[in-house]
C-alpha positions in Angstrom: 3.9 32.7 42.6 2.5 35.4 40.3 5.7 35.4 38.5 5.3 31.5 37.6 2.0 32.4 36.2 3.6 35.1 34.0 5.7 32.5 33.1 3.3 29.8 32.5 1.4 32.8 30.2 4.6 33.2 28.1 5.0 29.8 27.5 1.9 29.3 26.3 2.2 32.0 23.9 5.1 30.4 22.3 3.3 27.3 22.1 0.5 28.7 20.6 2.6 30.7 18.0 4.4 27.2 17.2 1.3 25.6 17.1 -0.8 28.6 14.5 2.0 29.7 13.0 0.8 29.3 9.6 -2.9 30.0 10.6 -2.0 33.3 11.6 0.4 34.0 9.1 -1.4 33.0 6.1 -5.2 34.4 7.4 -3.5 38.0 8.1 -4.8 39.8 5.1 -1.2 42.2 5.5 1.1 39.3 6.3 4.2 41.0 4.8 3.4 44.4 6.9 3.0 42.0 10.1 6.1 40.2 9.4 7.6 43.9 9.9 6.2 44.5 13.1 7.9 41.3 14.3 10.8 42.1 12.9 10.8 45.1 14.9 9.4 43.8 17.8 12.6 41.2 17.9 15.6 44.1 17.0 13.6 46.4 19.7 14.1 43.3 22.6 17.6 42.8 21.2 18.8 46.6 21.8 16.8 47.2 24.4 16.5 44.1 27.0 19.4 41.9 25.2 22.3 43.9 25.0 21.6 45.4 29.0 21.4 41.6 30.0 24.4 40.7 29.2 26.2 43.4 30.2 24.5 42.9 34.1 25.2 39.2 33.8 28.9 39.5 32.7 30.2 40.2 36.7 28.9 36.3 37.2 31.2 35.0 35.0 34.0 36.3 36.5 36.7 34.0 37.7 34.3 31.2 35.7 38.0 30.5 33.9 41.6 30.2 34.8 43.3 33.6 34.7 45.6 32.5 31.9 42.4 31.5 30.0 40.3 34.5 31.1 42.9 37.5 30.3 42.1 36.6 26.6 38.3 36.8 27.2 37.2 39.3 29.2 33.8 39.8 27.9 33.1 36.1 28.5 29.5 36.5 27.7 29.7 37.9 24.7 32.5 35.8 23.5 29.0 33.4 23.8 26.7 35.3 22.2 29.0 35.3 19.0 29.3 31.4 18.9 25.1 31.5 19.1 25.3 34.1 16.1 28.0 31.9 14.2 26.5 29.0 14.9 22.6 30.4 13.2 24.5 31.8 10.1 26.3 28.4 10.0 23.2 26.5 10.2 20.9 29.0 7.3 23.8 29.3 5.1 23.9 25.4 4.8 20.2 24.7 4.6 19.9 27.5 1.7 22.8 26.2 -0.1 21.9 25.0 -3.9 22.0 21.0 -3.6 20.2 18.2 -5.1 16.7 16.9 -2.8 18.2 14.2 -1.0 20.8 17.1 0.5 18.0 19.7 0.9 16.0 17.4 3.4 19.4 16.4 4.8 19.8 20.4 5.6 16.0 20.8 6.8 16.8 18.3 9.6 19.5 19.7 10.2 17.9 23.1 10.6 14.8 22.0 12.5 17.1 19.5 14.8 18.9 23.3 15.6 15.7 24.7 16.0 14.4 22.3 18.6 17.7 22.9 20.8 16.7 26.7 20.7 13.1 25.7 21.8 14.3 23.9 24.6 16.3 26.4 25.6 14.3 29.1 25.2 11.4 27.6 27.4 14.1 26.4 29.9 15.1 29.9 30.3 11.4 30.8 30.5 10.9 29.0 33.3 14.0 30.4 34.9 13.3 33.8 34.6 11.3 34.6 37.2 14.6 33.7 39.6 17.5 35.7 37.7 15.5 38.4 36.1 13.8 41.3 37.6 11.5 42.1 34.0 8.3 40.0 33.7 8.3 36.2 32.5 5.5 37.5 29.6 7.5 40.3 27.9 10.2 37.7 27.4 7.3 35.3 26.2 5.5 37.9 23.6 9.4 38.8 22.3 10.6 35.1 21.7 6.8 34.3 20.5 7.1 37.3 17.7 10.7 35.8 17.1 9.3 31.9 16.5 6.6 32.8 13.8 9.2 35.0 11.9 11.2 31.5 11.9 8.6 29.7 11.3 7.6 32.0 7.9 11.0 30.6 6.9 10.7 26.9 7.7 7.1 26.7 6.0 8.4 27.8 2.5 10.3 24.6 1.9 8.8 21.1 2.5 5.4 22.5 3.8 4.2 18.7 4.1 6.7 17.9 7.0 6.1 21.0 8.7 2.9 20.8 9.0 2.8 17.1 9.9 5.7 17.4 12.2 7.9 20.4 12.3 5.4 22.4 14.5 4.5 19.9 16.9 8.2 19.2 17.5 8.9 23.3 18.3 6.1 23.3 20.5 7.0 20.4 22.3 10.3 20.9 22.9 9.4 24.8 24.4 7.2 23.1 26.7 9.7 20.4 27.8 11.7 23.5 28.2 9.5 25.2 30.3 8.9 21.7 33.0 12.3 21.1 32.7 13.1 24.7 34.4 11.1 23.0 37.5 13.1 20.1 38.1 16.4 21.4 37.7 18.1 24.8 38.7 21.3 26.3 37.1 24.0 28.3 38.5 23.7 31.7 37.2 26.9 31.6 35.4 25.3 28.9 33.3 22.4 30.5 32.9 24.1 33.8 31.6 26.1 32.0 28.9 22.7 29.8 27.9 20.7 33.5 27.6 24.1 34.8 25.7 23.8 32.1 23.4 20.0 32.5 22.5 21.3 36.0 22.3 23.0 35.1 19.5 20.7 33.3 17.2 18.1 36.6 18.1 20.6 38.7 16.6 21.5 36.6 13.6 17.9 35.6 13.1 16.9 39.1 12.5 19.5 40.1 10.2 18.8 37.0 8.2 15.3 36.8 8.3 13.9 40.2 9.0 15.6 43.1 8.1 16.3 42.1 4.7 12.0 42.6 3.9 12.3 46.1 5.6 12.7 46.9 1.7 10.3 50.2 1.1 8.3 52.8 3.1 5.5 51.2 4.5 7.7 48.2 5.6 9.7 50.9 7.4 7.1 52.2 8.9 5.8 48.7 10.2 9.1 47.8 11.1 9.7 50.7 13.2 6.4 50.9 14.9 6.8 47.6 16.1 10.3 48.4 17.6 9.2 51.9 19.3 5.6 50.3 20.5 7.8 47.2 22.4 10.9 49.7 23.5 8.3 51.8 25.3 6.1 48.8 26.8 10.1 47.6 28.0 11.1 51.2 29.3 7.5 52.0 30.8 8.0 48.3 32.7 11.8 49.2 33.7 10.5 52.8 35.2 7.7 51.4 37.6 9.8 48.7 38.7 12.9 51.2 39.7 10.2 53.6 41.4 9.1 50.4 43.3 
């Protein structure tokens, strides 16, 4: 039961950072040096809690295809992650094309449509934690809550009107949906590890797109990489009491 609270906890986070985004964002006096943090925060769960997933959830995929089929992929699970990553780049790469307005707010749907599959996914997943991972529900929750208002610092700087009048409230909704919808219905843990691989995928893609590229001088180092080394030690510290347990 304490483990659904975690969860409920995390959730709420990522509401909350859906919800404030641009509150928090634009009252932080250092918003550039916070964006760093983030950005570390999100390459420190990728390395460090990502990556380790994948490889543990790769043995429940075996025998997931025909032999024929699986002889050609036998890092199903990552074979997923790289259609999340393709599928991000895709997505950013056509809404920051140069077009004329009508196109641009064609794109911006298009992005926030993409977005509000990854919500839902993401608070799906939330809820599901607690059954197929042994890490608590609220680290998950604090990593994909620094993740969203890194996104959201990118959504807000075109059409600023729509965002605020509906962009927010659809990311936070569809987390929450998400979340409930983890209650009502159970997946098998093979599709469950290729949903996680393919969230995976849009981390990974997100931060080279978004957040590395303002790691750009010495004090944004240095906020990048204390954000990475704080979250790798809360993950490691975590990971050491629960194997002493």
């Amino acid at each position: 039961m304490t483990s659904y609270i975690w969860s409920f906890l995390g959730m709420l986070l990522i509401v909350v950072a859906h919800l404030r985004a641009e509150s928090i964002l634009s009252a932080h006096r250092h918003t550039t040096t916070l964006l760093n943090v983030i950005a570390g925060v999100a390459i420190a769960y990728a390395f460090m809690d990502v990556f380790p997933h994948l490889a543990r959830k790769q043995p429940s995929l075996e025998g997931l295809f025909p032999d024929s089929v699986a002889a050609y992929l036998t890092n199903h699970v990552y074979v997923m992650a790289l259609l999340g990553f393709c599928v991000y780049v895709a997505i950013r790469v056509f809404s920051a094309a140069e077009v004329d307005r009508r196109h641009s707010r064609v794109a911006y749907v298009a992005l926030v449509a993409s977005m509000c599959v990854y919500a839902l996914f993401i608070g799906y997943m939330l809820a599901e934690q607690p059954l197929y991972r042994p890490e608590p529900a609220f680290l998950f929750g604090l990593a994909m809550a620094a993740h969203f208002l890194g996104l959201h610092h990118e959504l807000m700087h075109e059409w600023l009107d729509h965002y605020n009048n509906a962009v927010r409230y659809l990311l936070m909704g569809a987390t929450a949906l998400g979340w409930l919808g983890g209650f009502f219905y159970t997946v098998s843990q093979p599709v469950y590890a290729l949903g996680f691989a393919y969230i995976a995928g849009g981390i990974v893609a997100a931060g080279a797109i978004n957040d590395l590229p303002r790691v750009k001088s010495a004090p944004a180092l240095v906020a990048f990489l204390a954000g990475a080394l704080v979250y790798s030690i809360l993950l490691l510290t975590i990971e050491a009491f629960r194997v002493q347990a």
